[in-house]
C-alpha positions as CSV (number, residue, x, y, z in Angstrom):
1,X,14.8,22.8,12.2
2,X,13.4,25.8,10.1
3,X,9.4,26.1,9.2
4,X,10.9,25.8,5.4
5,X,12.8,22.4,6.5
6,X,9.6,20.7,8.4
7,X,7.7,20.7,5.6
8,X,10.3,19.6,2.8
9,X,10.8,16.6,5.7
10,X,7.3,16.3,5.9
11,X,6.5,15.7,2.2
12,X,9.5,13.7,1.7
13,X,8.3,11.2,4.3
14,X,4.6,11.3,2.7
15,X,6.1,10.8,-0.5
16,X,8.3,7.7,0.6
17,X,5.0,6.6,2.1
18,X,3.1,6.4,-1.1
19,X,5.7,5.0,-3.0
20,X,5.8,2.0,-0.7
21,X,2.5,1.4,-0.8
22,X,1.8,1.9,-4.6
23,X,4.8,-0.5,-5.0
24,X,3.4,-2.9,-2.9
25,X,-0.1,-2.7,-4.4
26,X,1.5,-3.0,-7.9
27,X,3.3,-6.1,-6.8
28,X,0.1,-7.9,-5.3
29,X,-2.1,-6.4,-8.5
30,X,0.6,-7.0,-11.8
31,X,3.1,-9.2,-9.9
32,X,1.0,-11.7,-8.5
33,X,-2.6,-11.1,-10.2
34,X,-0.9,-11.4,-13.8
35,X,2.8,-11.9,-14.1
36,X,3.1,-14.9,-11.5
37,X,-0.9,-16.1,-11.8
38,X,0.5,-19.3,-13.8
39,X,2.5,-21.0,-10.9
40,X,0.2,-19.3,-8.4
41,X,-3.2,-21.8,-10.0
42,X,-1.4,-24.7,-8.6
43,X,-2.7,-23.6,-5.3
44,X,-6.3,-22.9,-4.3
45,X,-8.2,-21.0,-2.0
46,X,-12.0,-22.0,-1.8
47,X,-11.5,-23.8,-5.2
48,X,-10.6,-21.1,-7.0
49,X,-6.6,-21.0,-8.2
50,X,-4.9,-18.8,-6.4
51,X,-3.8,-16.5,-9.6
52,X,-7.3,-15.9,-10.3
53,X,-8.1,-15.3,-6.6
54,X,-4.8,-12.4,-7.0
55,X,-6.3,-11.0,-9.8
56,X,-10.1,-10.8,-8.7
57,X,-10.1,-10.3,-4.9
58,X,-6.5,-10.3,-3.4
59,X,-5.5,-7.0,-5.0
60,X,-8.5,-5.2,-3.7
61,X,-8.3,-6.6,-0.1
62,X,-4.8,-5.4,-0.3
63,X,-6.0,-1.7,-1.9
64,X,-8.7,-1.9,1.3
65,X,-5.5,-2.7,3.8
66,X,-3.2,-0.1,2.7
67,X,-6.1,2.6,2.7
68,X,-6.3,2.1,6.1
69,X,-2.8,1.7,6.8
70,X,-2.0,4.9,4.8
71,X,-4.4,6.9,7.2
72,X,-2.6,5.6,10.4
73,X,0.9,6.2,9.2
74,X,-0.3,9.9,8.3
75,X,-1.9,10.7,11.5
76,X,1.2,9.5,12.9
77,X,3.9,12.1,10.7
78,X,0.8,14.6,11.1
79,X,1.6,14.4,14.9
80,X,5.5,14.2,14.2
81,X,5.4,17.1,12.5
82,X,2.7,19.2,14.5
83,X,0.5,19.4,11.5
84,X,-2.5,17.6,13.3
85,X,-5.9,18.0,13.4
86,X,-7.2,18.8,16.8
């Protein structure tokens, strides 16, 4: 594999990367936090209904999740790729 093809691989696989996650987090955020929040308040968590709970904390737990699951998959094509830190 050519120096020009490593790094077109290499972006492509970042950029599959963020797409997942951003999907995902839109999901959680939009999907569940607005969109489904209606048949999601028949539930509770603490008291709260469980749309609300989307919509106020569950989308940024899920932000805080992927952050750090973002950083491990990199470090992981960083090493794939020889693009490392040392």
């Amino acid at each position: 594999m050519t120096l020009e093809e490593s790094r077109a691989a290499y972006w492509k696989a970042n950029l599959r990367l963020l797409a997942v996650l951003l999907t995902i987090w839109f999901v959680v955020s939009f999907g569940l936090g607005i969109l489904l929040a209606q048949p999601l308040n028949t539930f509770s968590i603490g008291g709260y209904p469980l749309g609300f709970w989307f919509a106020q904390q569950g989308s940024i737990y899920t932000f805080i999740v992927l952050i750090f699951f973002y950083a491990w998959r990199m470090n992981a094509l960083d090493r794939k790729f020889d693009v490392h830190e040392e």
